[in-house]
Every structure is written in C-alpha cells, then in structure tokens.
C-alpha positions as CSV (number, residue, x, y, z in Angstrom):
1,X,71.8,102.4,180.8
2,X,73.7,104.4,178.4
3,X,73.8,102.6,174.7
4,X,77.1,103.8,172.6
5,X,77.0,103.6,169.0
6,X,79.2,101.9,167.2
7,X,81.5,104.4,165.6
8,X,82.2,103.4,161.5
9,X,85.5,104.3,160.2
10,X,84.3,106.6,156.8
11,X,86.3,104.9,153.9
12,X,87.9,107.6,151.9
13,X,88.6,107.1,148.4
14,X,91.9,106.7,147.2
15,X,93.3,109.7,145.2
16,X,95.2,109.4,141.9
17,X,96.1,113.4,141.7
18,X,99.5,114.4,142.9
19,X,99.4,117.3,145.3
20,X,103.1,118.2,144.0
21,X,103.7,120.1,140.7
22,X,105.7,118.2,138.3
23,X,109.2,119.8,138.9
24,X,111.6,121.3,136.3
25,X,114.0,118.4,134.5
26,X,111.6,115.9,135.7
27,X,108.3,114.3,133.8
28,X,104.9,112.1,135.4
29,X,105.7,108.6,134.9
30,X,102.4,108.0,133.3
31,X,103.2,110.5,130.5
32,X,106.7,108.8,129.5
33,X,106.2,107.8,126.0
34,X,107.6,104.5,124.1
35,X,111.1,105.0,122.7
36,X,111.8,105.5,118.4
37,X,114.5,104.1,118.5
38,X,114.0,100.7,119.8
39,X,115.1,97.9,117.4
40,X,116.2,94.0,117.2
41,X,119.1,93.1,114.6
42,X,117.7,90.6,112.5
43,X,118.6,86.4,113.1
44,X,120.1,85.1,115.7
45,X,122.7,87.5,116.7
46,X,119.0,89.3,117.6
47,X,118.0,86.9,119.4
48,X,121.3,87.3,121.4
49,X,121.0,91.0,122.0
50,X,117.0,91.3,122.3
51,X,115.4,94.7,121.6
52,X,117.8,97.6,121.9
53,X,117.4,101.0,122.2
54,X,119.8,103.3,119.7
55,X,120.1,105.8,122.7
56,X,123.5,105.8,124.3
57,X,123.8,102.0,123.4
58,X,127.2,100.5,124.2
59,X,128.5,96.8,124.0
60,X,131.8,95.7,125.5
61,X,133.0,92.2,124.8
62,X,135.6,90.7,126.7
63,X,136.9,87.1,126.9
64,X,139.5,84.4,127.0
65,X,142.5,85.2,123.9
66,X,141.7,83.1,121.3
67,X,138.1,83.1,121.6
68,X,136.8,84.5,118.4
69,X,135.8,88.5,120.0
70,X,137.2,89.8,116.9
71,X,135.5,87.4,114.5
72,X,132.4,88.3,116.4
73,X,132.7,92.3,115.7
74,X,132.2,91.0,112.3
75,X,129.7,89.5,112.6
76,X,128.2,92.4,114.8
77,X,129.5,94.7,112.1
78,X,127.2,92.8,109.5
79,X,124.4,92.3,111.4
80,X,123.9,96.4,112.1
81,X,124.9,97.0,108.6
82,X,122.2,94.8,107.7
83,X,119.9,97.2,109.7
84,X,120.7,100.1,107.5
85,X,123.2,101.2,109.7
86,X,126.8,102.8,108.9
87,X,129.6,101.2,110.5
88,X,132.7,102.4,111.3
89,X,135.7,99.8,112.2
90,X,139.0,100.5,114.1
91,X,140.7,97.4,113.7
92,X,143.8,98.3,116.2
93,X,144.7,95.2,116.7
94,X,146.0,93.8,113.2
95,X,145.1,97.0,111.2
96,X,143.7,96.7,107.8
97,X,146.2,95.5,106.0
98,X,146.0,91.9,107.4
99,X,145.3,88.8,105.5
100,X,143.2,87.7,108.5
101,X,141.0,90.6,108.5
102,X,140.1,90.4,104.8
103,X,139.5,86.9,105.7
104,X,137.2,87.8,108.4
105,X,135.2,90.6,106.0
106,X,134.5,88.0,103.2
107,X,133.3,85.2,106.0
108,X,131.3,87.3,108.1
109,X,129.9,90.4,105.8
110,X,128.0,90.1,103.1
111,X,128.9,91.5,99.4
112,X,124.9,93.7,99.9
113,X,126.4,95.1,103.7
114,X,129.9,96.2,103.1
115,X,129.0,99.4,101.1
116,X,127.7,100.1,104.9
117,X,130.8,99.3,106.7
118,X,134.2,101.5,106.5
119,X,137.4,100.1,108.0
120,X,140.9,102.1,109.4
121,X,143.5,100.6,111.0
122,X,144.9,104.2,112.2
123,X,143.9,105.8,115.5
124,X,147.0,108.0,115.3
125,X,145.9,110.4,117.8
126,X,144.1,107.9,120.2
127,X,141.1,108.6,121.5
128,X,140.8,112.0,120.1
129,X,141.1,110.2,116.5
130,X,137.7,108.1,117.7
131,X,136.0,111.7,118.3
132,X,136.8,112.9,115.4
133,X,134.9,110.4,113.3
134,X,132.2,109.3,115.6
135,X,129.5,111.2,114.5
136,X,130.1,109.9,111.2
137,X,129.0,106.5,111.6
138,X,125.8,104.9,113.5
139,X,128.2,102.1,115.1
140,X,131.1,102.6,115.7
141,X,133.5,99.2,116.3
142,X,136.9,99.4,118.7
143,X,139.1,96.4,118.2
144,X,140.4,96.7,121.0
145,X,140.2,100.0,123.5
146,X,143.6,98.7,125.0
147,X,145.8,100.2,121.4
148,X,143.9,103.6,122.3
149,X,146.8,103.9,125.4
150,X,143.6,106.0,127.3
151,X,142.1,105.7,130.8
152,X,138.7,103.3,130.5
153,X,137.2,106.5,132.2
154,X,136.8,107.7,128.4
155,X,135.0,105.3,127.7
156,X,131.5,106.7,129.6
157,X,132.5,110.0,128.1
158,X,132.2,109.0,124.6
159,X,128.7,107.5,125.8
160,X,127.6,110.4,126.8
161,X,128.8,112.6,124.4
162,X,127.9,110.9,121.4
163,X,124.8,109.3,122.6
164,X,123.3,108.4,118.8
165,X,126.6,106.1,118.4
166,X,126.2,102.9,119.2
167,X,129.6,101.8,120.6
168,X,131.0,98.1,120.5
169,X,134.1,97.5,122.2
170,X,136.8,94.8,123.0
171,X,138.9,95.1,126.0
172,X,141.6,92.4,126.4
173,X,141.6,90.7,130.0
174,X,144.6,90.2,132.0
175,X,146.7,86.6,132.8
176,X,144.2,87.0,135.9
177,X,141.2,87.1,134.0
178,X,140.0,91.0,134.4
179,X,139.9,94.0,132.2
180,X,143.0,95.6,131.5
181,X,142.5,99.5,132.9
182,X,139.6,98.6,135.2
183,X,136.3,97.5,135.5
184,X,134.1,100.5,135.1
185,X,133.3,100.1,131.2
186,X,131.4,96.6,132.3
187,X,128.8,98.7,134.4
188,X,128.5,101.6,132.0
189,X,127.7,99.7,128.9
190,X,124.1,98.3,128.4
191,X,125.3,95.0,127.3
192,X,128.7,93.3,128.6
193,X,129.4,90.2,126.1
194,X,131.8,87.7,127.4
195,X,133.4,85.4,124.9
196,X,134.3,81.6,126.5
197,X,137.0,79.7,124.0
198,X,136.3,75.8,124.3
199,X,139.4,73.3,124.8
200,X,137.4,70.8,122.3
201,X,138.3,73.4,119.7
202,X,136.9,76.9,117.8
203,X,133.6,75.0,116.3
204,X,132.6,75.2,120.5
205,X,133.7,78.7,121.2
206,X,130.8,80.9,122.4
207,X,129.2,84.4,123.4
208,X,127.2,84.9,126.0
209,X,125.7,88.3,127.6
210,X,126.3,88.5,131.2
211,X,124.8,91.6,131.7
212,X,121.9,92.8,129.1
213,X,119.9,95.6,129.6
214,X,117.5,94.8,126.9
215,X,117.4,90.8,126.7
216,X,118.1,88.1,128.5
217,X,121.7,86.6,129.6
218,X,123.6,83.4,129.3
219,X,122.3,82.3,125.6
220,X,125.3,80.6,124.4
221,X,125.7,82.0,120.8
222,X,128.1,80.3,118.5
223,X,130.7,82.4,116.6
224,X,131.8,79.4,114.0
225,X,127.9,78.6,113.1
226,X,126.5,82.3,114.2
227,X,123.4,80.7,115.4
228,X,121.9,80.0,118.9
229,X,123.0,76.9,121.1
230,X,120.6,74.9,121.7
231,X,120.5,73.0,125.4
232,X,121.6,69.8,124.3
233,X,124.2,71.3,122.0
234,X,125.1,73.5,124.7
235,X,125.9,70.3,126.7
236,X,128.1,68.4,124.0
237,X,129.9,72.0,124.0
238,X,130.5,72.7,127.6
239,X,134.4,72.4,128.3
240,X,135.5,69.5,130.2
241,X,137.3,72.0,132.6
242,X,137.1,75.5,133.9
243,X,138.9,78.1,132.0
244,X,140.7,80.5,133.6
C-alpha cells in the first residue's frame, strides 16, 4: 500500500521592498513628509475652515443675494490678517469709496489687523490687473469674479500660477440658483462656502462649507455673531421654507 505524504504549502513571507525603481517626477509614499505650511485661523471662523494648507489654497463663496458673502470676506480678511498674513481686497462690487464698505472694515477688522489689509476698488484691466498684484499679498480677496468680465477657466490658472496666494472668491449665482460662467471654480477650489440668507431676518443668515478639503462640512457659521451655531440654535434658525 502506497502511503502519500501530505504535501505543506511553504508560507512565504511577505515582502515590503518594491521591485520597481522609484520613477522620475514621482516619490515612495512612505517618504512624503508633513506639509510647513499647514495652519488653522484662529476662533471660530477656524473652526469653520479646519487646518489648511497655504499651498494653492482657494475658497469660493457663493450664495443667495443678500446673504452677507461680502460681510463675510471681512471677516475672512481679518481673520488671515490676524494670522500675520497680508491681504489684498478687490472690492468690485461697491468699490472703496462706499459708506457700506467702511462700515464693514470698522465692524469686522480690527484697528491691530488693518495695517495687514490693503483695499482697491479698480481692476481696470480685469484679470490681468489681479496678476499684477498677486504676488504682493498672501490672500488675496475678489469681491466678486463676475466685475472681472473673464471666463471662470482663469480662475484654476491663477491657482496654479500663483500657488503661495491664497485666493477667496465670490461668484454671484443666477435667478436659477448656479454660478454665473459655470461651475468649474466649485471643483477646483479646496473649500466651496455657500452662504444661506434666512427669511426670519440677517441675525439667522449663515455659512456653511459644502465641500472642504481640510475640515469638515455643514457647520452652520453665523455672519451677524461670527461664531459657530450650535444644534439647537441651528434649529430656532432653520428657515421655515426652502430658499431658492
């Protein structure tokens, strides 16, 4: 009688080495180190945004009219300056010699952060006037991309570009509720900002993030109290009906 022996599979150890040579414009996963140039804006506007990385960092903020976007740049505008950064504002919507807009400096910026934050209410040569000064300034503020009179294709090209600007832009929806020129600025930026104006009156309006590539989304922020919403208060401030 002929007696087989069992036959036992050899275990072979696993192998952590590559066979394939790292290739040129490429790097080992394992050897990527930790960004310089990560950072969180201080309070709750921080809390908003999460930890952000300085590199090719662009916000758009859209909303309903009315909603308080430009009273939030402000407030975005002080925050940064706050962070030792230079700001540069294009206020192309009521320029810089508007009542409202000093209003808006003295509410939202303090006295300490305004040495930090330069304002124009000129873009005479568009988007080319934008080039010309963005490498003067760490952020650079567009209110709003729609008085530029440019394709929203520009828009990735300033990103890329000048990728140590960090750029925050408004672009104005239509009556049907989408960005005027196109879409394509909502999926190249790293944080899309949407800001929702309450029928119960400004004290309600909010901004959320509905995309964030560095935080989470949907934290109701308020403009008029520039703090957090908490869930009950973000109850009492829902609208009573959908906003178009």
């Amino acid at each position: 009688m002929l007696i087989q022996t069992p036959v036992v599979a050899k275990k072979v150890a696993p192998t952590t080495k590559s066979k394939a040579a790292v290739l040129p414009g490429f790097q080992s996963v394992d050897q990527l180190k930790k960004s310089e140039n990560t950072f969180k804006l201080k309070g709750d506007i921080g809390k908003l945004l999460g930890d952000l990385e300085k590199y090719m960092l662009a916000l758009t903020i859209e909303g309903d009219q009315g909603a308080g976007k430009t009273r939030f740049t402000y407030q975005l505008a002080n925050a940064f300056a706050g962070s030792g950064f230079d700001v540069g504002v294009f206020s192309l919507e009521m320029g810089d010699k508007s009542d409202v807009v000093r209003k808006m400096i003295n509410s939202y910026i303090s006295k300490p952060n305004r040495t930090k934050v330069q304002l124009t209410g000129e873009a005479s040569e568009g988007i080319q006037t934008i080039r010309k000064y963005a490498k003067n300034f760490d952020v650079v503020i567009i209110d709003s991309w729609n008085k530029l009179d440019t394709d929203s294709s520009e828009f990735d090209k300033l990103r890329k570009d000048f990728p140590d600007t960090i750029w925050v832009v408004i672009f104005q929806r239509t009556t049907q509720g989408t960005i005027r020129g196109g879409t394509a600025p909502l999926y190249d930026a790293g944080i899309n900002l949407e800001a929702v104006k309450s029928d119960t009156g400004f004290e309600h309006n909010y901004v959320q993030a509905t995309k964030n590539r560095y935080g989470e989304t949907f934290i109701p922020y308020s403009i008029a109290t520039k703090k957090i919403i908490q869930p009950q208060q973000e109850k009492e401030n829902k609208p009573t009906q959908e906003l178009v």
